[in-house]
LUMSE-637158 format. One record per residue (C-alpha): residue number from 1; residue in one letter; x, y, z. Coordinates in steps of 0.5 Angstrom, whole numbers, padded with zeros to 4 digits. Layout:
// LUMSE-637158
R    n  res      x      y      z
R  NUM    A      X      Y      Z
...
This chain:
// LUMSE-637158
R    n  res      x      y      z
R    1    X   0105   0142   0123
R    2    X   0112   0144   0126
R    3    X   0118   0142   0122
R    4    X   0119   0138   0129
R    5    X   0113   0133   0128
R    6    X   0114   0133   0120
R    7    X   0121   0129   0122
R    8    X   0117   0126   0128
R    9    X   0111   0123   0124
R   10    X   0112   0115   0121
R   11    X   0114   0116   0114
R   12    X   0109   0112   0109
R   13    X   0108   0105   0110
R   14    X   0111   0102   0105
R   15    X   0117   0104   0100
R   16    X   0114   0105   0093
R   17    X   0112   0112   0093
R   18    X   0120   0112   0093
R   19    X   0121   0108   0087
R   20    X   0118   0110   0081
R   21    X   0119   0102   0079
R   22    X   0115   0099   0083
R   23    X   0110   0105   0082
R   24    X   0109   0104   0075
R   25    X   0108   0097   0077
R   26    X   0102   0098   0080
R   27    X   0099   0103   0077
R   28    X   0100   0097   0070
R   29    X   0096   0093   0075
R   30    X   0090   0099   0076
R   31    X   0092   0097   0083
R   32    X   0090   0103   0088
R   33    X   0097   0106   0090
R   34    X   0094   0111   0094
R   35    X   0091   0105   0098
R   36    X   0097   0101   0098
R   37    X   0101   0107   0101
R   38    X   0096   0107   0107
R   39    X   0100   0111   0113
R   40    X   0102   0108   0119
R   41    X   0098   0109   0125
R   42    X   0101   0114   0129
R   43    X   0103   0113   0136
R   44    X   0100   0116   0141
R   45    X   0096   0121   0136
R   46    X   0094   0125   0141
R   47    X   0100   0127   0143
R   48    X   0103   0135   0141
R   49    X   0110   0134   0139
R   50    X   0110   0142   0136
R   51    X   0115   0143   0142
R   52    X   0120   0138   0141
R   53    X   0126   0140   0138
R   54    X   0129   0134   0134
R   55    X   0137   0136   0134
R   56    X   0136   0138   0141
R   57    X   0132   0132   0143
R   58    X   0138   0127   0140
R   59    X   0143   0131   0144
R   60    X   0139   0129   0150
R   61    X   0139   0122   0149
R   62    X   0147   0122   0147
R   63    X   0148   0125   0153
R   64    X   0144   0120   0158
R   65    X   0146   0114   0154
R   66    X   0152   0114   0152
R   67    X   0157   0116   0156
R   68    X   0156   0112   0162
R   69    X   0154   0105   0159
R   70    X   0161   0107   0155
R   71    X   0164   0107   0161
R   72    X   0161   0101   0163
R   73    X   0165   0098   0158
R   74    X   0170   0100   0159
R   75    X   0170   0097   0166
R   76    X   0168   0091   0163
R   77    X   0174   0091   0158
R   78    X   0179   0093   0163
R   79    X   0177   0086   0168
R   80    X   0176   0082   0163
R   81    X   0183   0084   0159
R   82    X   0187   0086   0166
R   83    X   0190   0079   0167
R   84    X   0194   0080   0161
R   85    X   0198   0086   0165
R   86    X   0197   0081   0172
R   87    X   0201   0075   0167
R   88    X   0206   0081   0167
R   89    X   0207   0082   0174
R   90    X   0208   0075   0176
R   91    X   0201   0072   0176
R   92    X   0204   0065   0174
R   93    X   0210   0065   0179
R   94    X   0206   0066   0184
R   95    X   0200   0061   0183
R   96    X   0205   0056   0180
R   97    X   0201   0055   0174
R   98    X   0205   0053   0167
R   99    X   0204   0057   0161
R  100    X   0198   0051   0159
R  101    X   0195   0053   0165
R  102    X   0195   0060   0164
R  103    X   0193   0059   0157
R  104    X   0186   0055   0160
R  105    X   0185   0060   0165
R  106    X   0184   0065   0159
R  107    X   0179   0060   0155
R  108    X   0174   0058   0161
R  109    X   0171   0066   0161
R  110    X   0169   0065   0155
R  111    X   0165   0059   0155
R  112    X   0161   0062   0160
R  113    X   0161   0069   0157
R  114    X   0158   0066   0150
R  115    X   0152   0061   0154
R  116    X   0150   0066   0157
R  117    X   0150   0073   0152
R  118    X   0142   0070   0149
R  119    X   0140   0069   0154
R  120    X   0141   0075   0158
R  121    X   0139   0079   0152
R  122    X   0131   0076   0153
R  123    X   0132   0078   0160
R  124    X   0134   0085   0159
R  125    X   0127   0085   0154
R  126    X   0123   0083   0159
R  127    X   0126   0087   0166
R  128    X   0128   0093   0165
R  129    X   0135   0095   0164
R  130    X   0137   0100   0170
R  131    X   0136   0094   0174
R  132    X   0139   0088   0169
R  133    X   0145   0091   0166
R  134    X   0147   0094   0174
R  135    X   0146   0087   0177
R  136    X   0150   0084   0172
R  137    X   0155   0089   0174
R  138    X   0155   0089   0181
R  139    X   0156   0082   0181
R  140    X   0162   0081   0176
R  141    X   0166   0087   0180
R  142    X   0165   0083   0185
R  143    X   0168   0077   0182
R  144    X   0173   0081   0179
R  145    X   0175   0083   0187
R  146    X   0176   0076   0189
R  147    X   0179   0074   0183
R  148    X   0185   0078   0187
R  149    X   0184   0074   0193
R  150    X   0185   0067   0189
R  151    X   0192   0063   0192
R  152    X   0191   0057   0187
R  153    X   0190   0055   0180
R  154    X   0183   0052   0182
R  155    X   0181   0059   0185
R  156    X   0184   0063   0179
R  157    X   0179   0058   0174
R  158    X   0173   0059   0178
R  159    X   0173   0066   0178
R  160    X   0174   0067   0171
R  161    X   0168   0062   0170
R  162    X   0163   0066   0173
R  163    X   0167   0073   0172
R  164    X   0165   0071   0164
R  165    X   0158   0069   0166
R  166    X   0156   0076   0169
R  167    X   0160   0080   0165
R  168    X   0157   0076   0159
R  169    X   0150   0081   0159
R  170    X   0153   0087   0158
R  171    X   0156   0088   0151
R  172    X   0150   0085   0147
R  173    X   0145   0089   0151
R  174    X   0147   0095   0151
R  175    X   0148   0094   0144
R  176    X   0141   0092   0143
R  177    X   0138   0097   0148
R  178    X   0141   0102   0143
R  179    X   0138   0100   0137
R  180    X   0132   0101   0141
R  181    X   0134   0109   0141
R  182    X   0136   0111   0134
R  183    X   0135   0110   0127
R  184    X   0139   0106   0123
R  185    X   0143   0111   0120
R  186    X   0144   0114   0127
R  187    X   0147   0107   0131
R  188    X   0154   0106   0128
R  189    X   0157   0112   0131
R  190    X   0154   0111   0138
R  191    X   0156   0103   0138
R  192    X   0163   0106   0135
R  193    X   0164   0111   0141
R  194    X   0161   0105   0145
R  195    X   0166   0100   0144
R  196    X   0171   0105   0143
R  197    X   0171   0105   0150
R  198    X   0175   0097   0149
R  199    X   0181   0102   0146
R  200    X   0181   0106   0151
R  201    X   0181   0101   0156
R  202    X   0187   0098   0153
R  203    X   0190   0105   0154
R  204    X   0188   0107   0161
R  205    X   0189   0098   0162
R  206    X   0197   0099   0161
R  207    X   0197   0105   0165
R  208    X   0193   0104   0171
R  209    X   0197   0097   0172
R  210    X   0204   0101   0172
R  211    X   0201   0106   0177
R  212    X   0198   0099   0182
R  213    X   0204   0095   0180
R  214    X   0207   0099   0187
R  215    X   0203   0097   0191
R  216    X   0207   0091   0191
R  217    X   0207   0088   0199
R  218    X   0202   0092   0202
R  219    X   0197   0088   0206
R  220    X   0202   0083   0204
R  221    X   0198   0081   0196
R  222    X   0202   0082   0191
R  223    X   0202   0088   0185
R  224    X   0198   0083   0180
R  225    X   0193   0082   0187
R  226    X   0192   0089   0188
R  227    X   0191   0090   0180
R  228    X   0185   0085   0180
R  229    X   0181   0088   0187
R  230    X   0182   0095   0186
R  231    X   0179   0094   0179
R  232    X   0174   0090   0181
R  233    X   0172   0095   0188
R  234    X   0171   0100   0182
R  235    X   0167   0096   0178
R  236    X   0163   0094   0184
R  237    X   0162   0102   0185
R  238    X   0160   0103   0178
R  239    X   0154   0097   0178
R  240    X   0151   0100   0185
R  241    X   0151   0107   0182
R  242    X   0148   0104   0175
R  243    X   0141   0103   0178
R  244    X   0140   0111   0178
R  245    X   0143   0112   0172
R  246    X   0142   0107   0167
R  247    X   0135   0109   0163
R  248    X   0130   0104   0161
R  249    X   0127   0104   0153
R  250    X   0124   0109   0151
R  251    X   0117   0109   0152
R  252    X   0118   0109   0159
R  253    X   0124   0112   0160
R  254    X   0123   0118   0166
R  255    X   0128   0122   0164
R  256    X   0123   0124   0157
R  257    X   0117   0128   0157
R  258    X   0111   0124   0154
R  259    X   0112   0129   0148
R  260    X   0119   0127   0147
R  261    X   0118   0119   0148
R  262    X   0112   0120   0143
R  263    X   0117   0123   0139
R  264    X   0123   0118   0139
R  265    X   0119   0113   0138
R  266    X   0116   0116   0132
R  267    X   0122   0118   0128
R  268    X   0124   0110   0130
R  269    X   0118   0107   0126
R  270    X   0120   0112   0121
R  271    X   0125   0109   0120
R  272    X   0123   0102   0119
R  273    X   0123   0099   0126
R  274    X   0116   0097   0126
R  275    X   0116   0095   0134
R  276    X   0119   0100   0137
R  277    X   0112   0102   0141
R  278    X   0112   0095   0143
R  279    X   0112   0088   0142
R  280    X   0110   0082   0146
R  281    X   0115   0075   0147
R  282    X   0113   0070   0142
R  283    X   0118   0064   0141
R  284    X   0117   0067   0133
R  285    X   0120   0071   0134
R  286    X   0127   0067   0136
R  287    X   0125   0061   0132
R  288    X   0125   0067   0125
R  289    X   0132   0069   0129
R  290    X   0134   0063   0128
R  291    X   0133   0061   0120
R  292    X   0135   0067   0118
R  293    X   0141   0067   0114
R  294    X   0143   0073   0116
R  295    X   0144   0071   0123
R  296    X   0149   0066   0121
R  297    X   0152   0069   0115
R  298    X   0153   0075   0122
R  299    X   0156   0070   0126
R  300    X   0161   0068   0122
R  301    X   0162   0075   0119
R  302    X   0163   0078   0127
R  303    X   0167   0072   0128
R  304    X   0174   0074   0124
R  305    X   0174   0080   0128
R  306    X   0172   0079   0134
R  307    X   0178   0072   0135
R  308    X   0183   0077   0133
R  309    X   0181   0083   0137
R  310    X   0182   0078   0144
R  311    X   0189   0075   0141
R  312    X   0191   0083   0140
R  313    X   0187   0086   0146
R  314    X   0190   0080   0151
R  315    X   0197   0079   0149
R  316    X   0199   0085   0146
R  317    X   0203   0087   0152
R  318    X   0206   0080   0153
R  319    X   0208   0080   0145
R  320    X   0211   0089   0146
R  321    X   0215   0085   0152
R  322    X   0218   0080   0147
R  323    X   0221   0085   0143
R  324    X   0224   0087   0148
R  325    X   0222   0092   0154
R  326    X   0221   0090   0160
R  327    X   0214   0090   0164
R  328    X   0212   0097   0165
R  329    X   0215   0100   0158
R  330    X   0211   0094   0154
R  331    X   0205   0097   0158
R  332    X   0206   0103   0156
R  333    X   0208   0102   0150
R  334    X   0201   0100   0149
R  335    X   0198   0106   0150
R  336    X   0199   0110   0143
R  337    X   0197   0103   0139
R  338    X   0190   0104   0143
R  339    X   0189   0111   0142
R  340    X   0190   0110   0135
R  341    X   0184   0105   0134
R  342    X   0180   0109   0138
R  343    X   0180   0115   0135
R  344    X   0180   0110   0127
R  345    X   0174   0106   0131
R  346    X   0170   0113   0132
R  347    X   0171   0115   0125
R  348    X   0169   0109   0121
R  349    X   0163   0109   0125
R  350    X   0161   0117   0123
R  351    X   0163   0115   0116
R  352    X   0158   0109   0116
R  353    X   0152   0113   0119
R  354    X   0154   0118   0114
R  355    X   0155   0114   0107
R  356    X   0151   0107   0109
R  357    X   0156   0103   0106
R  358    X   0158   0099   0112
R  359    X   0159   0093   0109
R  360    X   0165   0096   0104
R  361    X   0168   0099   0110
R  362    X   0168   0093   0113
R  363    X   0172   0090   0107
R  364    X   0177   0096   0108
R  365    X   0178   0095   0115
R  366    X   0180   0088   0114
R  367    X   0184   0090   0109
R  368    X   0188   0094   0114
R  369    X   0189   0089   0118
R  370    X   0191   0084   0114
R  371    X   0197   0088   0112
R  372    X   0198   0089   0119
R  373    X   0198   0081   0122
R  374    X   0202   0080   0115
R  375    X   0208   0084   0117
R  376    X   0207   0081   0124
R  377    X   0209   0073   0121
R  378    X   0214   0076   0116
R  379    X   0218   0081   0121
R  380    X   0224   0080   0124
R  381    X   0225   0087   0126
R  382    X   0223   0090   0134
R  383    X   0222   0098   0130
R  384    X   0217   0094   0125
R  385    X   0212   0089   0129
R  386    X   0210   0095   0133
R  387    X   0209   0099   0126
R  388    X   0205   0093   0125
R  389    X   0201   0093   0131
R  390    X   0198   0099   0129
R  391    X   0195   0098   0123
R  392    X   0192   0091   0126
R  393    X   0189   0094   0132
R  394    X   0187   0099   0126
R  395    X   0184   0094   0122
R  396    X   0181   0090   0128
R  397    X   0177   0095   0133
R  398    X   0173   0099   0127
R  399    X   0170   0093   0124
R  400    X   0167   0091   0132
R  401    X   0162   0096   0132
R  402    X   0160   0096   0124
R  403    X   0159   0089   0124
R  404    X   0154   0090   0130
R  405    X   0151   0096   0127
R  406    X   0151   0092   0120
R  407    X   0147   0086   0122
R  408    X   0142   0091   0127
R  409    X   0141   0095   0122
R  410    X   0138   0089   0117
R  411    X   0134   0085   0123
R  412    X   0127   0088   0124
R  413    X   0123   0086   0130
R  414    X   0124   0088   0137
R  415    X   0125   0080   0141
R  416    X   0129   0077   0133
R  417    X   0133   0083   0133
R  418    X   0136   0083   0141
R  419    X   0137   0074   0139
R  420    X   0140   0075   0133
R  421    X   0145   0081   0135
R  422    X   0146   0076   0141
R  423    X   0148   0071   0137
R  424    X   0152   0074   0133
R  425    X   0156   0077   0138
R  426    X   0156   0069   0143
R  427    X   0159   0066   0136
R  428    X   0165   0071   0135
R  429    X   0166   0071   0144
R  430    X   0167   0063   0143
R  431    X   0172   0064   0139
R  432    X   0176   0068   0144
R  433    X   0176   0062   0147
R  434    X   0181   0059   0140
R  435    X   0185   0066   0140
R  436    X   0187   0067   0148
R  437    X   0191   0059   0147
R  438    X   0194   0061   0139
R  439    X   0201   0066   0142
R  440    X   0204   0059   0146
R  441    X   0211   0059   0150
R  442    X   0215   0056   0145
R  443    X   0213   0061   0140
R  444    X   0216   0067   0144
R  445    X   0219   0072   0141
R  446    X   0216   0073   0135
R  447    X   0210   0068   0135
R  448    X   0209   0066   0127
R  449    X   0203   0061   0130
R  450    X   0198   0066   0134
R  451    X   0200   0072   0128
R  452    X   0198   0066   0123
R  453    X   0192   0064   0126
R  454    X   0189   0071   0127
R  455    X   0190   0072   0119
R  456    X   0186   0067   0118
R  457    X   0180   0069   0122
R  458    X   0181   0076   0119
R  459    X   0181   0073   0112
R  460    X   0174   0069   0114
R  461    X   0171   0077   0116
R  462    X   0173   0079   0109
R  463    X   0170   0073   0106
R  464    X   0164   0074   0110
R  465    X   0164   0081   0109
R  466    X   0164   0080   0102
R  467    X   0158   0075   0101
R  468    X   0154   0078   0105
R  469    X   0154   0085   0101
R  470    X   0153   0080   0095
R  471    X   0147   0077   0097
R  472    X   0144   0084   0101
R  473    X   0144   0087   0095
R  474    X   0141   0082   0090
R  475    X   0136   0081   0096
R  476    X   0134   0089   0095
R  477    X   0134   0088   0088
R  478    X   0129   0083   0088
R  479    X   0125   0087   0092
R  480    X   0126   0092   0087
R  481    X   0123   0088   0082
R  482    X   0116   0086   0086
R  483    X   0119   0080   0086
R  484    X   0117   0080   0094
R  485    X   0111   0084   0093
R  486    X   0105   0081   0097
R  487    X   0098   0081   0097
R  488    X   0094   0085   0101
R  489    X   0086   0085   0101
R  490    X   0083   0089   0097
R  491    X   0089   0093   0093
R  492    X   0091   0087   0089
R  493    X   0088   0080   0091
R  494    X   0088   0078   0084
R  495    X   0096   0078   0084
R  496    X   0095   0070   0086
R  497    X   0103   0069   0084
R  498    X   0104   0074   0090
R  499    X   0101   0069   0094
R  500    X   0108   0066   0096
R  501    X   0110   0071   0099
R  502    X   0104   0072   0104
R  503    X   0097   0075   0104
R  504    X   0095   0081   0110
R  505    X   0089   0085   0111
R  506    X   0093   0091   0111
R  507    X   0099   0094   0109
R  508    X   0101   0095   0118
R  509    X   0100   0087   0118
R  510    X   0104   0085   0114
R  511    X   0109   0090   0116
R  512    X   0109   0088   0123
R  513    X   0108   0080   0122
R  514    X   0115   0080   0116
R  515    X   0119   0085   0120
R  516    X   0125   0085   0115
R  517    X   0121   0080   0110
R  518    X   0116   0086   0108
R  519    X   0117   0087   0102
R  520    X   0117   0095   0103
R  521    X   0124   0093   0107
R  522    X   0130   0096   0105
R  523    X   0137   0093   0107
R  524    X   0144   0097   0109
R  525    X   0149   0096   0105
């Protein structure tokens, strides 16, 4: 056998022949180990992967995924947050609108945008992602276009609504379809690289709105005008172009031999993901999303980061012109604050995939951006708020993607994995609705509420974050100790305390009924 299919071949079914404790535990109870270490049947065992290189198959994927769903968002971002940079080019003037309004305009996307994520996530399961996710965009730029031709507030609210209901698929999604392509020790850095593209938006926001802002009057449309259309006619591009472009899951994916499908799906069974041959729609499957503890530990948790990332990612130019630079050098002035966060943002994802200590990372980036939002109350000094800015988009934007990575990595189970990631991330979007009303008019310049209330919801990530790594732990070491074993016909039926934890007819069944239940499941810390 290569050394190819080795690494390609399901490792043992369960995790004991890894712990010499539990191995001596069954052994004690004259338990058969070589039977209950009975291996996964291989998917498509017919196949011969001896050809597949693994290194250049994983390059392979990265490049067919990863950059241009990077760029999808990226696109996504910059839509969604461009109406910060139209504030500064005469948005409220022009439509008439007060403060307050503008303030609503913001919330009502993402009302729209938190109802639709769980949903579409069950969607994008059952249809195929070339022609989900480019629909969604298709649609959204087209919103976003006509977002550009609004002349009253009514209008403004309306194509804020509907652009927060299509652009509410992509995020989670692409989320949830890469972790049906990669091992859990392989997702962080690519949902790093990917949300990345939030940071670089932010950068490349500022800038193409200094750039669009001298259209001012062509075709009779203001500068904030032409930044909503010529964005938007660029997303349009993009969803038409998406449905060639986009892959499917792997076991259909066309741009795959059957050998390197065979492969991928393989090294993903390896890794505890049980369901990554395919699995049918049982509302099981949502209801165990639901009654998971992690799920809603995760939503609280994504939320202390995902609040403070709209209030920065929103307000940021707004709150660089209150310290005292005019529109184009505050959008500037965003440019390196971004550049910074992305490339922080790429690096904890690498160490997380390296070190698999997520939740500690976590607990550091809050830390970071603790420290950042408490000089943001205190300062009253231009040169040191800005210094502050940096260390809060450094604290806020790495913990995006390891939050996600982290709640992927502990959910086992194709359809529980997609509702749980959608969830989580629907909660934390909610709350944008919260954080896009905190930096109020009358706080102006240095807005001591807003910087208040997004210290708080860091402080929430760091709490969560904090108990989730205790109660994962103490979950891992209850398994250590066989106190989730179950009993399986024929190797320890005579274990009856067992019983609690579910009785199967193999080890394969019990693994796919109890997903990250199964006693053999280890999770992320």
């Amino acid at each position: 056998m290569s050394a190819a299919e080795k690494n390609a071949s399901p490792a043992p079914s369960t995790h004991l022949s890894d712990e010499k404790g539990r191995v001596s535990r069954a052994e004690d109870a004259n338990i058969d180990v070589e039977k209950v270490h009975e291996p996964t049947a291989v998917y498509n065992a017919h196949i011969d992967t001896s050809g597949v290189d693994e290194r250049k198959l994983l390059r392979k994927l990265d490049l067919a995924l990863v950059p241009w769903l990077s760029f999808l968002y990226l696109l996504s971002f910059l839509d969604r947050t461009s109406i910060g940079n139209a504030k500064l080019y005469g948005l409220e003037t022009s439509l008439h609108i007060s403060d307050t309004q503008y303030n609503i305009a913001l919330t009502i996307f993402f009302f729209s945008y938190a109802i639709f994520e769980v949903p579409s996530n069950i969607f994008l399961k059952r249809l195929r992602p070339s022609i989900w996710l480019s629909l969604l965009m298709l649609l959204w730029g087209i919103m976003m276009t006509v977002q550009g031709l609004v002349h009253n507030y009514g209008g403004l609210l309306g194509m804020r609504w509907m652009l927060g209901l299509f652009e509410a698929g992509l995020f989670p999604g692409v989320n949830y379809y890469l972790s049906c392509w990669y091992k859990r020790s392989e997702f962080g850095i690519r949902a790093a690289v990917f949300f990345s593209a939030a940071t670089v938006s932010g950068a490349f926001g500022g800038l193409l709105a200094a750039a669009i802002s001298n259209m001012e009057g062509i075709g009779g449309k203001p500068a904030w005008a032409w930044i909503f259309i010529l964005e938007g006619l660029l997303t349009v591009v993009a969803g038409a172009a998406s449905f060639w472009i986009i892959q499917d899951f792997p076991d259909t994916a066309k741009f795959l031999t059957e050998a390197e499908r065979t492969v991928v799906i393989r090294r993903l069974q390896s890794d505890d993901q049980f369901s990554a041959a395919g699995e049918k729609l049982k509302l099981r499957y949502i209801y165990e999303s639901l009654l998971d503890w992690k799920t809603w530990l995760g939503m609280f948790l994504y939320m202390g980061s995902d609040g403070p990332l709209y209030a920065f990612s929103l307000f940021l130019p707004s709150i660089i012109n209150e310290l005292g630079y005019t529109a184009t050098p505050a959008n500037l002035l965003t440019v390196p604050v971004y550049t910074l966060a992305c490339i922080v943002t790429c690096f904890v994802g690498f160490v997380a995939d390296r070190r698999g200590q997520r939740g500690y990372l976590n607990i550091i980036n809050c830390c970071v951006g603790l420290a950042g939002y408490i000089i943001l109350v205190c300062s009253r000094n231009a040169a040191l708020s800005y210094f502050g800015v940096f260390l809060a988009a450094c604290g806020i934007y790495p913990n995006i993607p390891n939050t996600i990575a982290w709640v992927s990595n502990n959910v086992e189970g194709s359809y529980k994995r997609s509702v749980t990631i959608a969830m989580v991330i629907s909660f934390g979007n909610i709350n944008g609705a919260v954080s896009s009303n905190v930096y109020r008019g009358q706080d102006k310049p240095w807005y001591t509420l807003g910087h208040g209330i997004v210290l708080m919801y860091i402080g929430i990530g760091l709490i969560c974050s904090v108990l989730m790594l205790f109660l994962l732990k103490k979950e891992n070491a209850r398994r250590d100790r066989g106190e989730r074993d179950e009993i399986i016909e024929g190797v320890n039926d005579d274990q009856t305390d067992l019983l609690k934890n579910g009785k199967f007819a193999s080890v394969e069944d019990a693994k796919r009924e109890k997903g990250d239940m199964w006693s053999g499941y280890r999770y992320t810390l």
